[in-house]
N, C-alpha and C positions, 0 to 999 in steps of 0.2 A: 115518322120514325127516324128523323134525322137529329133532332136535337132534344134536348129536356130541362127542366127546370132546375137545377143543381145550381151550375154554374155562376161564378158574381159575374155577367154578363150576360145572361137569358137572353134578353132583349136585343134585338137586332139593333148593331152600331149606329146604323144609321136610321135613325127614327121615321117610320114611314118611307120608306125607301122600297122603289119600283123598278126593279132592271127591265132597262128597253129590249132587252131579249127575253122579257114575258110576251114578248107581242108575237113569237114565233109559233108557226103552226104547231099546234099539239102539244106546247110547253103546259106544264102544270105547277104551280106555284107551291117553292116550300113553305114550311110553318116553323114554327118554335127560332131559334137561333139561326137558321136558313130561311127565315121567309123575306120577301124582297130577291131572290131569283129561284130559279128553277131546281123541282128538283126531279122532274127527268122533262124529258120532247118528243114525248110519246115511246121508246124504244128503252125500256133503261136496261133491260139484259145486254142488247149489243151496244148502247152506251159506255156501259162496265168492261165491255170483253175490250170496244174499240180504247180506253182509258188504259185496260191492263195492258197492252200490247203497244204502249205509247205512242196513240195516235190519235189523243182526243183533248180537249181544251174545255175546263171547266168555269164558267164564269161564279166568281166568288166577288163579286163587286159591290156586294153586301160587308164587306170588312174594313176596319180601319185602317187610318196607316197615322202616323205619328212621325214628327220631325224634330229630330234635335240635334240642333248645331252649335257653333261657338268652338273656341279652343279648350274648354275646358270638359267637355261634353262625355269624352269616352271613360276618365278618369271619372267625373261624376257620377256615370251611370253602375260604374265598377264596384261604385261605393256604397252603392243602396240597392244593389239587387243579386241575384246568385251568381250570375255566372261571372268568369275572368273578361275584362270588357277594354282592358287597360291601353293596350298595344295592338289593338284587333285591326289586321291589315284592310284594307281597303279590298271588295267583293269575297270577303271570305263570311262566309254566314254559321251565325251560332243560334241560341237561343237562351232567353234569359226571364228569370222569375222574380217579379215584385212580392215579398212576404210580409205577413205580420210578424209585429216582434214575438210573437210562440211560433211561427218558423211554418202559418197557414200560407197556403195559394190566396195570392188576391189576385194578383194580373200575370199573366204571360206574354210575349211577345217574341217574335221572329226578329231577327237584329241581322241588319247587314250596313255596314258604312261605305259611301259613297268616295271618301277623303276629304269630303267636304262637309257633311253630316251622317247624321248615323239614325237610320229608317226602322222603327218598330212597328212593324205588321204586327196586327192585334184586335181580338172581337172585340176589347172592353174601351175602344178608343177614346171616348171624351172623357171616361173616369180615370184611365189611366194619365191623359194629358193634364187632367186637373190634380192631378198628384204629386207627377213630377213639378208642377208648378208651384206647388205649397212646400215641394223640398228644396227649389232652386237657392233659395238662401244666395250670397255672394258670388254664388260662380258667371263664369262666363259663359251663359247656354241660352238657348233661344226655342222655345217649345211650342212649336204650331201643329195642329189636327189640319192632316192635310187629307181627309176622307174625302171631302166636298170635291178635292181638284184630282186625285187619285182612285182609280181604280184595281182590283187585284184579279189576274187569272192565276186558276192553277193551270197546272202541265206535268203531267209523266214525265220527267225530266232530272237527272241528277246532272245537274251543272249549273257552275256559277257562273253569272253572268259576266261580261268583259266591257273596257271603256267604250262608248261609240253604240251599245243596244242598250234595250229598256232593264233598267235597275234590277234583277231579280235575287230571291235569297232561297239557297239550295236546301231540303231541310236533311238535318245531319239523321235523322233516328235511322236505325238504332245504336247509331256507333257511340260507342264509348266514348265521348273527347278526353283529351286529356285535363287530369284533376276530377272527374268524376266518375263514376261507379254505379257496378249494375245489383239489382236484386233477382234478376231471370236469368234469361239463358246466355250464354258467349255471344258476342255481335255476329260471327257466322252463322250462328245456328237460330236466328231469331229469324222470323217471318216478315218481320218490316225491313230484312235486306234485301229483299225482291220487289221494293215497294218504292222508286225513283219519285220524289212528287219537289217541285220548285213554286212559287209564287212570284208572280211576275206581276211590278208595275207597270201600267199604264196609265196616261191621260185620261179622265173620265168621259172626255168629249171623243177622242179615240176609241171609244170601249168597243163599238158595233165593227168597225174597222178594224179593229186588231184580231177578234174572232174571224174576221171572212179572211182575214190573211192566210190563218191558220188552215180553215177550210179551204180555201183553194190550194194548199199544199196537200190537201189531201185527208187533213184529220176530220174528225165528226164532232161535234158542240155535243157535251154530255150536261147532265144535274147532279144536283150533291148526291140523289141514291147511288152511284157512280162512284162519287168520292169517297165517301162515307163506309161505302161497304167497303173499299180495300185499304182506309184508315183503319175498320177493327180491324179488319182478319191481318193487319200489321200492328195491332194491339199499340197502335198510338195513341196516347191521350190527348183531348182537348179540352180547353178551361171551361168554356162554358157546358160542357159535358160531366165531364170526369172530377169534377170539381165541387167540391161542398164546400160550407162553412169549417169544418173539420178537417180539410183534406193538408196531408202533409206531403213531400215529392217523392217520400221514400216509397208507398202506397203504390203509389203510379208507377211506378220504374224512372220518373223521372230525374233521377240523376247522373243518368247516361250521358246526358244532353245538353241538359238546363243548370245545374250545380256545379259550381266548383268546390271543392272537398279543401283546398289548401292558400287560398287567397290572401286571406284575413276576415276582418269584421263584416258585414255587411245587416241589416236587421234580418232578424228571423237565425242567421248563423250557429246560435248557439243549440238551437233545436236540431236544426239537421247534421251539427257534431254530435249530439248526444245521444241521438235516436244511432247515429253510424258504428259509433264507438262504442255504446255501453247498453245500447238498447233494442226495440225490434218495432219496425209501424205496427199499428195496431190493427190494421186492416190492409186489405189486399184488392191488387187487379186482378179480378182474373175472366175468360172468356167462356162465354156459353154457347153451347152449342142444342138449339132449342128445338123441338119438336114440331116439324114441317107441317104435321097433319091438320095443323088449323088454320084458317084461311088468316085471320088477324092475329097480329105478330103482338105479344109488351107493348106495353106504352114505355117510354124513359120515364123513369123516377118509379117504375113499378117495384112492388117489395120480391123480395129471393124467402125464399122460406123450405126451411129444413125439420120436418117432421110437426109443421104447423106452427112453426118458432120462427118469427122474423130473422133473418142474421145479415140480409145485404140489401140493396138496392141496382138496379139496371138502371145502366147511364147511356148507353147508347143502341140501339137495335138495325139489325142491313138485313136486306139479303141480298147475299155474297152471289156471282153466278156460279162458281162451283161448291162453295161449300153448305149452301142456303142459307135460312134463317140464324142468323146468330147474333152475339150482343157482347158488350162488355159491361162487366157489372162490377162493383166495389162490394168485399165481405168479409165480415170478422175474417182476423189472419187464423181464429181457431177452428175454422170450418173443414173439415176434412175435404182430405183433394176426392178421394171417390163416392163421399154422400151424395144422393142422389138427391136433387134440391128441383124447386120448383121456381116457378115465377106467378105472381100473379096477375091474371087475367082477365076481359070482359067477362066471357066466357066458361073462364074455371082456370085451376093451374096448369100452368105451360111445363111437359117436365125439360129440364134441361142437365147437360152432362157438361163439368168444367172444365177448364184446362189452364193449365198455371202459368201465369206469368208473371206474378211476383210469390218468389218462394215462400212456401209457409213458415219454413225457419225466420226467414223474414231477418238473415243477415247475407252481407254482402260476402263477395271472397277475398277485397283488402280489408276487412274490418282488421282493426288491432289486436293483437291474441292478446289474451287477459293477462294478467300479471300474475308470479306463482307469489302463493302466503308467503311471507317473513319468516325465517327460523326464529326459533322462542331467542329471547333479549335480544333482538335486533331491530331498528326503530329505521324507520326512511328520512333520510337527510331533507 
C-alpha cells in the first residue's frame, strides 16, 4: 500500500537492492517503489505515532542521489528544469522538476548544494543522471550517480543542515517559495505545515551505524507505512506515485515548491505559463477519506468511479494513525467536491469521501486578471 504503478520511476532506484536493516527482528519488506527496505518492524502504529512526534528515523536507503558539480553546474541546472537554481546558497534546500517540452513531470529531485556541488535526491536516479548527461552539451558539470556510495534517512526534522554534519536537504512543502504559486489552501492552513520531514545523507557503509546513533538518542527505526501515511495526510506528492504520463505540476499543487513562475525559459515553461495565466489543469489532487470497514484497503493505480463512471485513479493509500484508511488520488477537475465516489476494490467498491486540495476552479489567487474588451475602433498597439 505504499507505492504504485503510475510513476516514471516505479522501479526501485536501486535494482535489486536489500537494506541490511531487513535483517532486523520483525521488519517486513516493502513492495512497489519501497521495496528494498522496510515497511514497518513489526509496530507500525507506534512507529507512526513515534515519527509524528519527531522521534523516529526512517531508512529510505532504497533512493538515489545524484551529483553534479563543476563551475557551471547551478546556472545549468536553472536552465533546463523549473525551479530558480541560479544563485541557490549553499545548504539551503529547494526542489526542482525535469519536464517535457508539453510541460509533463518526467523527474523530480530534492536539490541542496554543498558549495561545492549541488545534490539531487531522487527515486528516478540512473534515468535522471543519463539525462542530464545527454544535455551536458559544453558546460562545465560533472554528473555522477552516487547511489552506490550514498545512502538516505528520513527524519522528522525541519532543518537544514550546517558545515561539519552529514549533507541534509530540509523539505520546503508546503510553503509557497518565492516565484511560485499555490492551487489549495494558504501555506498556514495546509496540513503538510505540521509535517517537519529532512533527508539526510549518509555513507552507505555508515547506514546501520547511523540508525543506532539515532536509537541510542532515544528515537525508534520506523517503515515507509510510517512515512507514507503522514506524506498523504500532508497531501505531498511524489513522482513515482502521484505521477503519470499526463501529469502536469499544476494537478498536484506542485508549484508551491517546485516552479518558478518568473525565471525565464526552461523546457516544459510554456505549459505551465499557459495553464497559469489563461488556463485551468485538467485534473486534480485530491484526498480520500475511505471506508475503514474493510479489512483490505485499494490497491494504487485502482480506478475512482462516480455513478459507475470511471473519473480518477488512487495513487497512494496509508493508514494514518489518527485519521485511518485514506489515500490520495488524481480526478477529473470536473468531479464535484461532495459526489460520493467510490474506489475499486478486490472485494467490491470502497466508498470514499473527498477533500480538496487542489481547487476545482483550478486557478491560482496570482493568476493574471483578464484583460477588459477594447472599445469599438480601438486596436492594441
Amino acid at each position: 500500500m505504499t507505492g504504485g504503478p503510475h510513476g516514471p520511476g516505479a522501479a526501485t532506484t536501486v535494482e535489486g537492492y536489500r537494506s541490511p536493516l531487513l535483517d532486523r527482528h520483525g521488519a517486513v519488506a516493502g513492495s512497489g517503489p519501497d521495496a528494498g527496505v522496510a515497511w514497518h518492524y513489526g509496530e507500525p502504529v507506534a512507529e507512526q505515532r513515534a515519527l509524528a512526534r519527531g522521534a523516529a528515523v526512517v531508512d529510505l536507503s532504497h533512493t538515489g542521489v545524484v551529483r553534479v558539480a563543476g563551475p557551471d553546474r547551478l546556472g545549468w541546472l536553472n536552465s533546463i528544469t523549473s525551479q530558480l537554481l541560479l544563485d541557490l546558497p549553499p545548504h539551503v534546500s529547494t526542489e526542482t522538476l525535469v519536464l517535457s517540452p508539453q510541460g509533463r513531470v518526467e523527474h523530480a529531485a530534492a536539490v541542496v548544494d554543498d558549495g561545492e556541488a549541488t545534490w539531487l535526491i531522487t527515486e528516478t536516479a540512473p534515468a535522471l543522471a543519463a539525462w542530464l548527461e545527454r544535455m551536458r552539451f559544453m558546460m562545465q558539470v560533472e554528473i555522477t550517480d552516487e547511489t552506490a556510495n550514498l545512502a538516505v534517512l528520513g527524519e522528522a526534522v525541519r532543518a537544514e543542515s550546517v558545515p561539519g554534519e552529514p549533507l541534509a536537504w530540509s523539505d520546503p512543502w508546503p510553503r509557497t517559495l518565492p516565484g511560485g504559486t499555490r492551487y489549495g489552501l494558504p501555506d498556514d492552513e495546509h496540513p503538510g505545515a505540521d509535517r517537519p520531514w529532512r533527508l539526510v545523507l549518509v555513507p552507505r557503509t555508515d547506514l546501520v551505524a547511523a540508525v543506532a546513533e539515532r536509537e541510542d538518542a532515544g528515537w525508534t527505526l520506523a517503515g515507509t507505512w510510517a512515512s507514507e501515511a503522514l506524506r498523504v495526510a500532508a497531501w505531498r506528492p511524489r513522482a513515482v506515485t502521484e505521477v503519470d504520463a499526463k501529469t502536469i505540476p499544476h494537478e498536484l499543487d506542485w508549484l508551491r515548491t517546485a516552479v518558478h513562475l518568473h525565471k525565464g525559459c526552461y523546457r516544459g515553461q510554456e505549459t505551465i505559463a499557459r495553464v497559469h495565466n489563461l488556463g485551468r489543469p485538467p485534473r486534480r489532487l485530491v484526498q480520500l477519506h475511505l471506508d475503514g470497514s474493510d479489512v483490505v484497503l485499494p490497491e494504487p493505480g485502482a480506478d475512482v468511479v462516480l455513478d459507475e463512471r470511471v473519473v480518477g485513479q488512487v495513487t497512494s493509500v496509508a493508514r494514518h494513525h489518527e485519521d485511518g484508511p485514506v489515500a490520495l488520488a488524481v480526478v477529473k477537475r470536473s468531479v464535484p467536491l461532495e459526489a460520493p465516489l467510490g474506489v475499486v476494490a478486490e472485494d467490491g467498491p470502497v466508498a470514499a469521501a473527498q477533500e480538496e486540495i487542489v481547487s476545482g476552479e483550478g486557478v491560482s489567487p496570482d493568476r493574471p486578471a483578464p484583460r477588459p474588451p477594447l472599445a469599438r475602433g480601438l486596436h492594441p498597439r
